[in-house]
Each structure stands twice: as structure tokens, then as C-alpha cells.
MOPAC internal coordinates of N, CA, C and O (Angstrom, degrees):
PM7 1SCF
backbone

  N    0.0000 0     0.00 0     0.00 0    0    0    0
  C    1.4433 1     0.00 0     0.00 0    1    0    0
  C    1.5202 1   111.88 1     0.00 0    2    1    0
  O    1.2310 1   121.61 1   144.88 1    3    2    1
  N    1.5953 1   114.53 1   -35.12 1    3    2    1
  C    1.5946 1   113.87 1  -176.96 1    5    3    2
  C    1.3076 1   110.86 1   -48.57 1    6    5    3
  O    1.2310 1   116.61 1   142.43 1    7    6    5
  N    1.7386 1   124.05 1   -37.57 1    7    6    5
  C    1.2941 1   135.78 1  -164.34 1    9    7    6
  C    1.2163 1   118.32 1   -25.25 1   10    9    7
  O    1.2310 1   140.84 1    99.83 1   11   10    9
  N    2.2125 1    77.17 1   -80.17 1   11   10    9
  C    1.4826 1   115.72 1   175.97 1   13   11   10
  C    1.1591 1   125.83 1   -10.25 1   14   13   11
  O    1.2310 1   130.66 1   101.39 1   15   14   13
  N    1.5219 1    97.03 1   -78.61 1   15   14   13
  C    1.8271 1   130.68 1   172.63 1   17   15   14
  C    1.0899 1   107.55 1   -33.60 1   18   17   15
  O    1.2310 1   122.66 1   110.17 1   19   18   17
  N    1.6120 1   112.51 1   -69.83 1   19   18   17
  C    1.5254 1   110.90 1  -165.09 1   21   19   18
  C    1.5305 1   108.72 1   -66.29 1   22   21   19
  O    1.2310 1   114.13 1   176.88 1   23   22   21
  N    1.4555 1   128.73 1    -3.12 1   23   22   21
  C    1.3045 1   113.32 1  -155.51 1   25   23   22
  C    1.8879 1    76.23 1  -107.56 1   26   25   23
  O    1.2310 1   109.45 1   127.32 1   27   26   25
  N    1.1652 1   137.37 1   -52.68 1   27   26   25
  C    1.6493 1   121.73 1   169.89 1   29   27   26
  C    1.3061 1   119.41 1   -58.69 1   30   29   27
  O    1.2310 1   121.71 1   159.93 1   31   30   29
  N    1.5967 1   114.32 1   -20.07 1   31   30   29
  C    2.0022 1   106.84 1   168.73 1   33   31   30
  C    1.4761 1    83.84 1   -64.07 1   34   33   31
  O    1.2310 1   111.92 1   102.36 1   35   34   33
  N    1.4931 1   132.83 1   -77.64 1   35   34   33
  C    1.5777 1   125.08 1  -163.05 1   37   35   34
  C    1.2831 1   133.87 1   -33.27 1   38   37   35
  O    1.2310 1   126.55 1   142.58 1   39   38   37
  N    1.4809 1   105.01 1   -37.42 1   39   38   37
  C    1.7349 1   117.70 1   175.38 1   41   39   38
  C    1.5181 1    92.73 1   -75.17 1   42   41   39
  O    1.2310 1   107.55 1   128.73 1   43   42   41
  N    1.6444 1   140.83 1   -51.27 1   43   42   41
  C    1.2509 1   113.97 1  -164.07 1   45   43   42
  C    1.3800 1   119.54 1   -74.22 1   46   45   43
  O    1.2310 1   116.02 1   169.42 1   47   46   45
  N    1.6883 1   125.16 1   -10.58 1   47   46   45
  C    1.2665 1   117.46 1  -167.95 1   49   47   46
  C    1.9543 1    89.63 1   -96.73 1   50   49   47
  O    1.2310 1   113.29 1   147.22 1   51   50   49
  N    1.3012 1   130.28 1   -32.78 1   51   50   49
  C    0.9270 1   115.79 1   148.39 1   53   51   50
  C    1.7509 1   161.80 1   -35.82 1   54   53   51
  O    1.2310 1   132.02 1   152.88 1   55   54   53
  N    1.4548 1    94.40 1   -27.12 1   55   54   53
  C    1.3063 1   126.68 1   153.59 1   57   55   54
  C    1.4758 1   123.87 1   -84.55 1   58   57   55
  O    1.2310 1   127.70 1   130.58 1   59   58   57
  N    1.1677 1   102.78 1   -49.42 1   59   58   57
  C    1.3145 1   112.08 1   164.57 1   61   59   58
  C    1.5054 1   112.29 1   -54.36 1   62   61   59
  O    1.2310 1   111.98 1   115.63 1   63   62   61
  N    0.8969 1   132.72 1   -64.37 1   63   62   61
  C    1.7917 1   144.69 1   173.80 1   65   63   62
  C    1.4456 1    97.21 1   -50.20 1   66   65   63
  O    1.2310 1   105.55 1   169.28 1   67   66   65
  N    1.1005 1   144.39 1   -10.72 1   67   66   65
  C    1.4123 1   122.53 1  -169.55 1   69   67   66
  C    1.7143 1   111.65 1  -124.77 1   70   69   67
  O    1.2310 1   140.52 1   172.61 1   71   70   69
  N    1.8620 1    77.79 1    -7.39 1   71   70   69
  C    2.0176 1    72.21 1   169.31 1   73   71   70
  C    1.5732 1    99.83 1  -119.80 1   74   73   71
  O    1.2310 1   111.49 1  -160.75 1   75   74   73
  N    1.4430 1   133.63 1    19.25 1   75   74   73
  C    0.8014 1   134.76 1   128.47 1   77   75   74
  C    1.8064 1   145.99 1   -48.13 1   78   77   75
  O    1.2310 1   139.35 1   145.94 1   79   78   77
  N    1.4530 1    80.08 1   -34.06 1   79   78   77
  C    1.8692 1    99.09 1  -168.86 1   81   79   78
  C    1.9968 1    88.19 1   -89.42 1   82   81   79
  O    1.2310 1   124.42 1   144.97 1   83   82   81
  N    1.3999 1   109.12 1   -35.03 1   83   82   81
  C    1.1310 1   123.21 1  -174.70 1   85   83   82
  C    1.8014 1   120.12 1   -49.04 1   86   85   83
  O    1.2310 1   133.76 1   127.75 1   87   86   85
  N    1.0983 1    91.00 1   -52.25 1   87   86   85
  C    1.6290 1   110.11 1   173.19 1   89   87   86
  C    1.2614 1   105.13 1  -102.69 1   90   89   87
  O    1.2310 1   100.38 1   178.31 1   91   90   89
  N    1.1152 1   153.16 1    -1.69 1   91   90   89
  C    1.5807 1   128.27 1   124.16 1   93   91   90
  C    1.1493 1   117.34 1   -40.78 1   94   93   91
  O    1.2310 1   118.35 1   110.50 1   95   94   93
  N    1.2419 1   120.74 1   -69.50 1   95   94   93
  C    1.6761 1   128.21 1   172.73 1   97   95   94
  C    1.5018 1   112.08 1   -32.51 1   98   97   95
  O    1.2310 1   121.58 1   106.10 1   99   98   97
  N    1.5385 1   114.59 1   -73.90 1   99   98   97
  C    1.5301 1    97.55 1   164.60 1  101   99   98
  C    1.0897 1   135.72 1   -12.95 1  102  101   99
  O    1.2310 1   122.74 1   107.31 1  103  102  101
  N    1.7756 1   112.35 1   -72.69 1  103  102  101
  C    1.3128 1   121.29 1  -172.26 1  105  103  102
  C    1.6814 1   120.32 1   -37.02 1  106  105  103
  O    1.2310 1   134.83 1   129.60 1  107  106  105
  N    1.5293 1    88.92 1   -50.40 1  107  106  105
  C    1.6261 1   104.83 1  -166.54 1  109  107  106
  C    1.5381 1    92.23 1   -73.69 1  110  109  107
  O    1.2310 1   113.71 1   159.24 1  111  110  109
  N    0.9489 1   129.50 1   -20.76 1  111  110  109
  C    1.7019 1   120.04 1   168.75 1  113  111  110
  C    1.4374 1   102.67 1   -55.80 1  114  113  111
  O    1.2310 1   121.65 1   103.11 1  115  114  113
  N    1.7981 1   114.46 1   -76.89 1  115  114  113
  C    1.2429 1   106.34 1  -176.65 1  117  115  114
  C    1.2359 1   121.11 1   -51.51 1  118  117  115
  O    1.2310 1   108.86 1   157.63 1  119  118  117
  N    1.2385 1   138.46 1   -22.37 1  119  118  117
  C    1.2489 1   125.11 1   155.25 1  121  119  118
  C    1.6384 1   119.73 1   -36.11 1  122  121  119
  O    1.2310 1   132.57 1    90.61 1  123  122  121
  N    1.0065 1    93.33 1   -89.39 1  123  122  121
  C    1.6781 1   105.41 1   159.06 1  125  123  122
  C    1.5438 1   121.04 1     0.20 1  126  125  123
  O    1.2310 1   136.14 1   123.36 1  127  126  125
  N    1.3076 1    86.36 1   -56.64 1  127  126  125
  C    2.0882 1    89.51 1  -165.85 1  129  127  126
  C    1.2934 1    97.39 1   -92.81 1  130  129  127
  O    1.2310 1   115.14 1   161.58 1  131  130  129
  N    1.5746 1   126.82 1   -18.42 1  131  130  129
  C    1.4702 1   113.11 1   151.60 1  133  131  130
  C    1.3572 1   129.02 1   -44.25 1  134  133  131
  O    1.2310 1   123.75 1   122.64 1  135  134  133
  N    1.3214 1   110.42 1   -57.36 1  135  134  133
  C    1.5657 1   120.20 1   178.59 1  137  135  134
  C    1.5730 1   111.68 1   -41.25 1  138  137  135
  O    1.2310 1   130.79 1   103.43 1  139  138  137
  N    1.8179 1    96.78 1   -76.57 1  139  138  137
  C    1.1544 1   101.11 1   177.91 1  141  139  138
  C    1.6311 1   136.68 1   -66.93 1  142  141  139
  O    1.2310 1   133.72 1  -166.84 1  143  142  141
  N    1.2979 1    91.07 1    13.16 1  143  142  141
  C    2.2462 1    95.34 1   177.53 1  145  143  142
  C    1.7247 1    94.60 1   -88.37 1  146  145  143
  O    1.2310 1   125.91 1   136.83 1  147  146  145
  N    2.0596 1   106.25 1   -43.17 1  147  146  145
  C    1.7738 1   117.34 1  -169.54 1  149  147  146
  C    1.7453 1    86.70 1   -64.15 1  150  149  147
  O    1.2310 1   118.54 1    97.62 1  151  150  149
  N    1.3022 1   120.39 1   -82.38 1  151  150  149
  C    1.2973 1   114.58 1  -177.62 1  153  151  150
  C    1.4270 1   124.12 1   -21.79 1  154  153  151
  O    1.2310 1   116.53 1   132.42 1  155  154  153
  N    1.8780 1   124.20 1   -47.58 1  155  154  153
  C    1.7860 1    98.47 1  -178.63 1  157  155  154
  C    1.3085 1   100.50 1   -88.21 1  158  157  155
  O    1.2310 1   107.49 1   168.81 1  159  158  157
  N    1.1512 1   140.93 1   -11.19 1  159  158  157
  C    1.4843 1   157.28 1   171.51 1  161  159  158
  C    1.9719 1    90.84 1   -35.99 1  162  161  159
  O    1.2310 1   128.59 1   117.09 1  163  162  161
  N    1.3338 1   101.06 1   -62.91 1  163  162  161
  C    1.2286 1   119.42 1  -149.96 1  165  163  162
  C    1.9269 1   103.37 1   -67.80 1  166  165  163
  O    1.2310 1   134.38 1   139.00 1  167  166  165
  N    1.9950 1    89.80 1   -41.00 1  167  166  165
  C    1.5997 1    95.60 1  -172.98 1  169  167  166
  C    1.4592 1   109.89 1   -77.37 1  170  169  167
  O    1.2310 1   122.53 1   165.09 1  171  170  169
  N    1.3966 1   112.76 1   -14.91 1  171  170  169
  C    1.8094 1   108.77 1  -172.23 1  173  171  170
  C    1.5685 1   103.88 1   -95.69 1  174  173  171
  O    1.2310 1   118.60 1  -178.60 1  175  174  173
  N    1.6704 1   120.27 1     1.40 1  175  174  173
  C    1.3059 1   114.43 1   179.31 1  177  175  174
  C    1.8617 1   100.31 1  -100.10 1  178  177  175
  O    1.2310 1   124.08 1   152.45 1  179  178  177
  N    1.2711 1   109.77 1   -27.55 1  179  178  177
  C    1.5827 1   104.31 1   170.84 1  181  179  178
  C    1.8836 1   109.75 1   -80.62 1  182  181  179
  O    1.2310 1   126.28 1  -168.81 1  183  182  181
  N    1.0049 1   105.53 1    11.19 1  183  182  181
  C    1.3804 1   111.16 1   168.46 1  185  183  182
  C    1.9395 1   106.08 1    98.45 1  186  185  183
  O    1.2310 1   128.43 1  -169.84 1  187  186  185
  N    0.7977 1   101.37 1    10.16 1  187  186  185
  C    2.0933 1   100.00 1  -176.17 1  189  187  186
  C    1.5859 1    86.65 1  -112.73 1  190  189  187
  O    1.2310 1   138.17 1   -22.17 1  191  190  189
  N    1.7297 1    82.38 1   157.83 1  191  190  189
  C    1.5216 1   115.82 1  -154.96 1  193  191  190
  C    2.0173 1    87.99 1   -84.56 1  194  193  191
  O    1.2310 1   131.38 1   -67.63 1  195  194  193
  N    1.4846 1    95.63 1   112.37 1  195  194  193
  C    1.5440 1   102.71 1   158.89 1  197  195  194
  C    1.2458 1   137.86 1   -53.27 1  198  197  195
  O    1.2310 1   111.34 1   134.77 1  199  198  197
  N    1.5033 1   133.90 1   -45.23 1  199  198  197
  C    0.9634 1   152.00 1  -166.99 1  201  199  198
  C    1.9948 1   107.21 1   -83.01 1  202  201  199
  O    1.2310 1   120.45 1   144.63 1  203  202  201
  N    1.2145 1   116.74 1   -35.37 1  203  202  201
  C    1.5534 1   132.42 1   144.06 1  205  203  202
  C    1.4428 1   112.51 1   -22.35 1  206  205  203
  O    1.2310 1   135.16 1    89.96 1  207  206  205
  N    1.9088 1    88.27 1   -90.04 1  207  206  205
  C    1.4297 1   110.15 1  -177.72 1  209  207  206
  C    1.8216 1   104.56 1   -43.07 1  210  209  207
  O    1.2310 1   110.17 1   120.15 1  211  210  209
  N    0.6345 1   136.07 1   -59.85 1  211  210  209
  C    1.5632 1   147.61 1  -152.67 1  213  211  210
  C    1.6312 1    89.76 1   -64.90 1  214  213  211
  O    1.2310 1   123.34 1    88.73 1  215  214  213
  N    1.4149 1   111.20 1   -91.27 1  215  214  213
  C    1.6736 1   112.88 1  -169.48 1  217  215  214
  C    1.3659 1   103.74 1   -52.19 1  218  217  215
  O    1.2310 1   108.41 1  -170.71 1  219  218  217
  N    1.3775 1   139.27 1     9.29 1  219  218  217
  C    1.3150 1   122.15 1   162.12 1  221  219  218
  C    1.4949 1   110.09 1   -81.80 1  222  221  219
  O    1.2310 1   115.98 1   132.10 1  223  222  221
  N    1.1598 1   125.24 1   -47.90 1  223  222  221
  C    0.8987 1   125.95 1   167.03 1  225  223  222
  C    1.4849 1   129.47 1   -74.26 1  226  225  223
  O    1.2310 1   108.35 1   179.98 1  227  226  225
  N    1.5830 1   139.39 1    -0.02 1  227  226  225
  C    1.1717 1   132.70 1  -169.53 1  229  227  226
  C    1.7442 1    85.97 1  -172.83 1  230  229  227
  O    1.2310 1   118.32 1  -103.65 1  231  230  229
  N    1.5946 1   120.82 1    76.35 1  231  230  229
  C    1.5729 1   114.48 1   178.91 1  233  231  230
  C    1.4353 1   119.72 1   -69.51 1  234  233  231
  O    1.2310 1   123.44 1   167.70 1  235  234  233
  N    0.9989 1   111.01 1   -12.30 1  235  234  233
  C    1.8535 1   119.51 1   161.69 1  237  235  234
  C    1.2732 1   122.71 1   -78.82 1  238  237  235
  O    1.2310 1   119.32 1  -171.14 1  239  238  237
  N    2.0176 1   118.91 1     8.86 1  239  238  237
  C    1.0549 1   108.01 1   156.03 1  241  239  238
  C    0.9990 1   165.27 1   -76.40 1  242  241  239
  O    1.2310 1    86.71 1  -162.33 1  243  242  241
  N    1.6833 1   170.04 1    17.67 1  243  242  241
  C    1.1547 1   158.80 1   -27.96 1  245  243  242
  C    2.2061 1    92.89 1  -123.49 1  246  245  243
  O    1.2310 1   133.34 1   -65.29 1  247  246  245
  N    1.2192 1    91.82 1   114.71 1  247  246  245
  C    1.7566 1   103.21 1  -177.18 1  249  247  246
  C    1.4345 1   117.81 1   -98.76 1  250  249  247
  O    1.2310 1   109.11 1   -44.04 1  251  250  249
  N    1.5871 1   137.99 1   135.96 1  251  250  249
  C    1.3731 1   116.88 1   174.76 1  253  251  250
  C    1.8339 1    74.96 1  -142.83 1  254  253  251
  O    1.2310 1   120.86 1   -53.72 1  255  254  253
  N    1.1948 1   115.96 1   126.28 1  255  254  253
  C    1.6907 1   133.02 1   150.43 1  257  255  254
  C    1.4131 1   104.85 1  -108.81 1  258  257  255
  O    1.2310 1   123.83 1   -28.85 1  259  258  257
  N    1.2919 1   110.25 1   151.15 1  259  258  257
  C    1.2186 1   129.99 1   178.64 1  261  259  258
  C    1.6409 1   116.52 1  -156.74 1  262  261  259
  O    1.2310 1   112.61 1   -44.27 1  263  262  261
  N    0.7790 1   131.55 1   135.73 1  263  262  261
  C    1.9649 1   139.21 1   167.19 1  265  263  262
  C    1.2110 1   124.78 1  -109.18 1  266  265  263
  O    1.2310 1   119.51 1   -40.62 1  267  266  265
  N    1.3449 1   118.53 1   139.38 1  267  266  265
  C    0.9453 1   140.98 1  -168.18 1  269  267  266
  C    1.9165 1   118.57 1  -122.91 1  270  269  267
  O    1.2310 1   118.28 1   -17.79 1  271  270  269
  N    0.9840 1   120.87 1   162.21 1  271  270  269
  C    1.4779 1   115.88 1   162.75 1  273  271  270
  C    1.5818 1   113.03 1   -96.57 1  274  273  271
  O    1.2310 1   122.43 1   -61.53 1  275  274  273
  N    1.3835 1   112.95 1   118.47 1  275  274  273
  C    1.4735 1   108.67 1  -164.21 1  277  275  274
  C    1.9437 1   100.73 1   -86.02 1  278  277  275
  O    1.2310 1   122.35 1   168.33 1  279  278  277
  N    1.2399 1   113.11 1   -11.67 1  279  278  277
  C    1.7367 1    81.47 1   175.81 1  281  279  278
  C    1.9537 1    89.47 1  -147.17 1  282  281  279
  O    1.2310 1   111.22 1   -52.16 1  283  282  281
  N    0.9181 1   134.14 1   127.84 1  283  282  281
  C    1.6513 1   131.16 1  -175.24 1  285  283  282
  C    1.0248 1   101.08 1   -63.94 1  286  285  283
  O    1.2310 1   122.98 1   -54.62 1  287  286  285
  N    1.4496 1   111.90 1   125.38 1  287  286  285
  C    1.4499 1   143.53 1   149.58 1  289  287  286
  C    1.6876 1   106.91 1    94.68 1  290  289  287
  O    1.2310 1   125.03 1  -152.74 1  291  290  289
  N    1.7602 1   107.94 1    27.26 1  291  290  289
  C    1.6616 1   121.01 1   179.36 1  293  291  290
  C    1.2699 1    82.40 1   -99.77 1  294  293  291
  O    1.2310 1   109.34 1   150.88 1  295  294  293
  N    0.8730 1   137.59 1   -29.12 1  295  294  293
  C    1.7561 1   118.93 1  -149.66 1  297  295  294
  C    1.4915 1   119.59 1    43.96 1  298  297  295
  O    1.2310 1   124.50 1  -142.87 1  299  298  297
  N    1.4940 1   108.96 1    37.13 1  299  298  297
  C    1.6345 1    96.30 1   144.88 1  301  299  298
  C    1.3897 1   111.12 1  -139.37 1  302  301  299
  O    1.2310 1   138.77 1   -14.39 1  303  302  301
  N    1.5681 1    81.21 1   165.61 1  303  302  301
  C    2.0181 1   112.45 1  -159.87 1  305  303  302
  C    1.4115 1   103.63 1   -79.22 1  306  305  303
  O    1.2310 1   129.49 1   -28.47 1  307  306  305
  N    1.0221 1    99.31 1   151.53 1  307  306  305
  C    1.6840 1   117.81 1   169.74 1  309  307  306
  C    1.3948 1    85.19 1  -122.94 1  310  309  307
  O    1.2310 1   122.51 1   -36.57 1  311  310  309
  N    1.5674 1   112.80 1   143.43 1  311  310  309
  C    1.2483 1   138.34 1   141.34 1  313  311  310
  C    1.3162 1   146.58 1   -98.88 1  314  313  311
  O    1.2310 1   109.24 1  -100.87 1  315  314  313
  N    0.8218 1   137.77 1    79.13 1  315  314  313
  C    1.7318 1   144.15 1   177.38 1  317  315  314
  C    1.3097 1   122.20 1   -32.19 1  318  317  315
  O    1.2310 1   104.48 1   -83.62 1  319  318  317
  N    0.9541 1   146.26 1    96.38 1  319  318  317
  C    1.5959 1   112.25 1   164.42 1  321  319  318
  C    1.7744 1   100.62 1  -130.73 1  322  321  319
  O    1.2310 1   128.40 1   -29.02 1  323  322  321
  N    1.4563 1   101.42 1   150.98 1  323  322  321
  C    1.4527 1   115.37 1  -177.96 1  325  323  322
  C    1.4583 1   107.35 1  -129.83 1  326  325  323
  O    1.2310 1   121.29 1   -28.17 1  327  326  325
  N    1.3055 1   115.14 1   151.83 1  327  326  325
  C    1.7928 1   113.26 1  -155.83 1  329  327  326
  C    1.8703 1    78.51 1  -149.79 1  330  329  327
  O    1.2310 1   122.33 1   -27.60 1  331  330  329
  N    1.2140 1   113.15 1   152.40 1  331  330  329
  C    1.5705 1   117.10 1  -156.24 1  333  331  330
  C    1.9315 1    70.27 1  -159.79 1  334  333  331
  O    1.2310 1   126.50 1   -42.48 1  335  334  333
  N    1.6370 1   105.11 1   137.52 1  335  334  333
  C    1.3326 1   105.74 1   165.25 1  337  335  334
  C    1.4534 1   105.28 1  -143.84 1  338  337  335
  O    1.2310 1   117.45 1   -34.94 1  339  338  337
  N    1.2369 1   122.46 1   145.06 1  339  338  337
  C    1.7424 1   106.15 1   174.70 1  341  339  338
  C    1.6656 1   117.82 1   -74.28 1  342  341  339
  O    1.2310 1   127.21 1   -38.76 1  343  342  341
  N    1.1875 1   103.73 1   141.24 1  343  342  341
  C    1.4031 1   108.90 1   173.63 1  345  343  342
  C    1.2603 1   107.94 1  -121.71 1  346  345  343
  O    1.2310 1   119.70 1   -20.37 1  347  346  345
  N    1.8237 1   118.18 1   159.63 1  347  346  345
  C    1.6221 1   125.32 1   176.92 1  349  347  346
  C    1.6914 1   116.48 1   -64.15 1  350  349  347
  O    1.2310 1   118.10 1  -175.58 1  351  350  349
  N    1.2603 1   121.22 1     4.42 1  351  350  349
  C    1.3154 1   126.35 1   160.97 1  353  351  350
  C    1.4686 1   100.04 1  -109.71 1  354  353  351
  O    1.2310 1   110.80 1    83.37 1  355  354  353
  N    1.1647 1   134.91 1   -96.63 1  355  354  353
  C    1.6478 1   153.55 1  -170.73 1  357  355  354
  C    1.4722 1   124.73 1  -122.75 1  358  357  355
  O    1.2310 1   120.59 1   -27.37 1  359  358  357
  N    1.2742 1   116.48 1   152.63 1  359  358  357
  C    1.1602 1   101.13 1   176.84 1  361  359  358
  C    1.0549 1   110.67 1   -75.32 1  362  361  359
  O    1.2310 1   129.78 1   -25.87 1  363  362  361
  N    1.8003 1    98.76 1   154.13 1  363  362  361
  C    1.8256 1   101.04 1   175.46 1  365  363  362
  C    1.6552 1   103.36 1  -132.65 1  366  365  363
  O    1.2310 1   125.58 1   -43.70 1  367  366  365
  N    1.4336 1   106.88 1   136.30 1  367  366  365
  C    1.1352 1   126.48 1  -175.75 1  369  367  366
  C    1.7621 1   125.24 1  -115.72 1  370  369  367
  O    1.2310 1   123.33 1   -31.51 1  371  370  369
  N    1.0235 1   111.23 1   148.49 1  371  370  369
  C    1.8559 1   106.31 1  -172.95 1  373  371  370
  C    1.6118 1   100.15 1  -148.27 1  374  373  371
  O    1.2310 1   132.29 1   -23.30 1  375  374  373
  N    1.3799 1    93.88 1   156.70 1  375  374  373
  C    1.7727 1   103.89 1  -158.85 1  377  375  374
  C    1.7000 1    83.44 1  -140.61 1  378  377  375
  O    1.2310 1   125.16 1   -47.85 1  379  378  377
  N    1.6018 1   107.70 1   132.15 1  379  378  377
  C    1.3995 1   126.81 1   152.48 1  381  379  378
  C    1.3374 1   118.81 1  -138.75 1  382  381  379
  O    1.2310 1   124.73 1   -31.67 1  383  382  381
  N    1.5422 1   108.52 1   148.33 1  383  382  381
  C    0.9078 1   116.13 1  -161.91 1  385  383  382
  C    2.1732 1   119.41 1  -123.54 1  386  385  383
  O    1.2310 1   121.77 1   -66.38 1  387  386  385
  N    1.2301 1   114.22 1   113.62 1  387  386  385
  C    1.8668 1   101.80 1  -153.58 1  389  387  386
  C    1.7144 1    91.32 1  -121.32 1  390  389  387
  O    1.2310 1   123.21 1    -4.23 1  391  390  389
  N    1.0569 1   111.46 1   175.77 1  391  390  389
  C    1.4056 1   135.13 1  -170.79 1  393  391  390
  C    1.4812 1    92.78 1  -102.51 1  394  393  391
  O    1.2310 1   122.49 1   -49.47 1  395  394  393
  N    1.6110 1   112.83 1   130.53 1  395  394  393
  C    1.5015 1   103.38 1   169.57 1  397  395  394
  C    1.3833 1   124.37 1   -68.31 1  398  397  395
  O    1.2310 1   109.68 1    -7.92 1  399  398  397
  N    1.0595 1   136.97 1   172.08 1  399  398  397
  C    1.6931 1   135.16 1   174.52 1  401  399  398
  C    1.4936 1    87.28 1   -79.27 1  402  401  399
  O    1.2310 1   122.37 1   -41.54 1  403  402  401
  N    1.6637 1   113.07 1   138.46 1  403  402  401
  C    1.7881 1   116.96 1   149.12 1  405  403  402
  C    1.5134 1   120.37 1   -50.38 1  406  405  403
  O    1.2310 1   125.51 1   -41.51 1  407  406  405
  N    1.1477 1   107.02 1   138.49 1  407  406  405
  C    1.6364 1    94.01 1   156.54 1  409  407  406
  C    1.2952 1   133.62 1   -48.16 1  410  409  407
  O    1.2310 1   105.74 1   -28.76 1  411  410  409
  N    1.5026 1   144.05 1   151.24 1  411  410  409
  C    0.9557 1   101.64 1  -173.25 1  413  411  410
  C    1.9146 1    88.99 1  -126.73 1  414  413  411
  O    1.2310 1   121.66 1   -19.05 1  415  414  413
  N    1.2585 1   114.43 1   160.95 1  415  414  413
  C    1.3233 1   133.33 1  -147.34 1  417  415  414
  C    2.0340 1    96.22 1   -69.55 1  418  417  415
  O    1.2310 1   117.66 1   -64.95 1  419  418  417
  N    1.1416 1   122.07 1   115.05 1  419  418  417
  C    1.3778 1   137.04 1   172.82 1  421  419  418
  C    1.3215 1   111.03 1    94.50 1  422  421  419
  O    1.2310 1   113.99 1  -164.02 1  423  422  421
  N    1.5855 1   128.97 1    15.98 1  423  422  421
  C    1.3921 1   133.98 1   160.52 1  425  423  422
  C    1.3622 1   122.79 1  -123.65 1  426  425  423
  O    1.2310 1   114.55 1   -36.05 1  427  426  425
  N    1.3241 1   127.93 1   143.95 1  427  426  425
  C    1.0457 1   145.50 1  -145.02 1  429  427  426
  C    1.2934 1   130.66 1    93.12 1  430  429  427
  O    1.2310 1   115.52 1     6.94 1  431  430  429
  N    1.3878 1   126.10 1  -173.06 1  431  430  429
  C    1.7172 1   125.37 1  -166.81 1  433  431  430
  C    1.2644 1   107.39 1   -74.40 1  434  433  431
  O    1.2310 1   120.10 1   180.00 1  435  434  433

């Protein structure tokens, strides 16, 4: 009878241990897609292409930026960007949101 037991105590600390390591891993994903949502957030408000920046660094990412006008008739941008990465539980995704830089007076086209 000891077998038995010990052989389902083994499967549960085994299971247990593996969705442990599991959602660690996650976490540090969402970490991850934090960084990199603030990071293209950051590159598509100085004017560079977010979605670039991002899958260069993490090509399994899925990118959506978008802008907005953050107050009518200020003329400045809000930028969106959301970065979605797969993780060994679910995907996890993170959204930030930055103020574009102004132009600034004698640069640009």
C-alpha cells in the first residue's frame, strides 16, 4: 500500500512543481511585454516605427500602436501601444500609453 501513496504523493508534488515553474515563467513574460509595450510606446512617440522596434527584439511578438489626439484642438498625440507575448500558461499582454514628443521648430521634412 506504501507504494501506491508514494507514487500519487510523487505525481502531486510533480504537478505541483511544474505549474509552479509554469507561472514563474509567465510572470517574467509579463514582465517582458511590459517593457517592451513602454519601450515601442516610447520609440513611436519620438517618431520611429514601434512595431519594428518591438519584433526586433522579441519576433514572437504580436504589436498594435495606434494615436489619438489627447485633448481637442491641443494638437498633441497620445500613443497606444500593446505588445501581447505567448507564455507557458496564456498569453500575456500589456498596454501603455505616452504623450507624443512636439515637433520641434526647424526639424523635420
Amino acid at each position: 500500500m506504501n507504494t501506491v501513496e508514494g507514487a500519487m504523493v510523487l505525481s502531486a508534488l510533480t504537478v505541483t512543481t511544474g505549474l509552479l515553474v509554469s507561472g514563474v515563467a509567465t510572470l517574467a513574460t509579463a514582465a517582458s511585454a511590459r517593457t517592451l509595450a513602454r519601450d515601442g510606446a516610447r520609440a513611436a512617440a519620438l517618431g520611429g516605427d514601434a512595431s519594428r522596434w518591438v519584433t526586433q527584439r522579441r519576433a514572437d511578438a504580436r504589436v498594435e500602436v495606434s494615436q489619438q489626439e489627447t485633448l481637442k484642438g491641443s494638437g498633441l498625440q497620445t500613443i497606444s501601444a500593446r505588445v501581447t507575448l505567448p507564455a507557458p500558461l496564456a498569453d500575456v499582454s500589456a498596454n501603455t500609453d505616452i504623450v507624443a514628443e512636439p515637433p520641434v521648430e526647424g526639424e523635420g521634412p
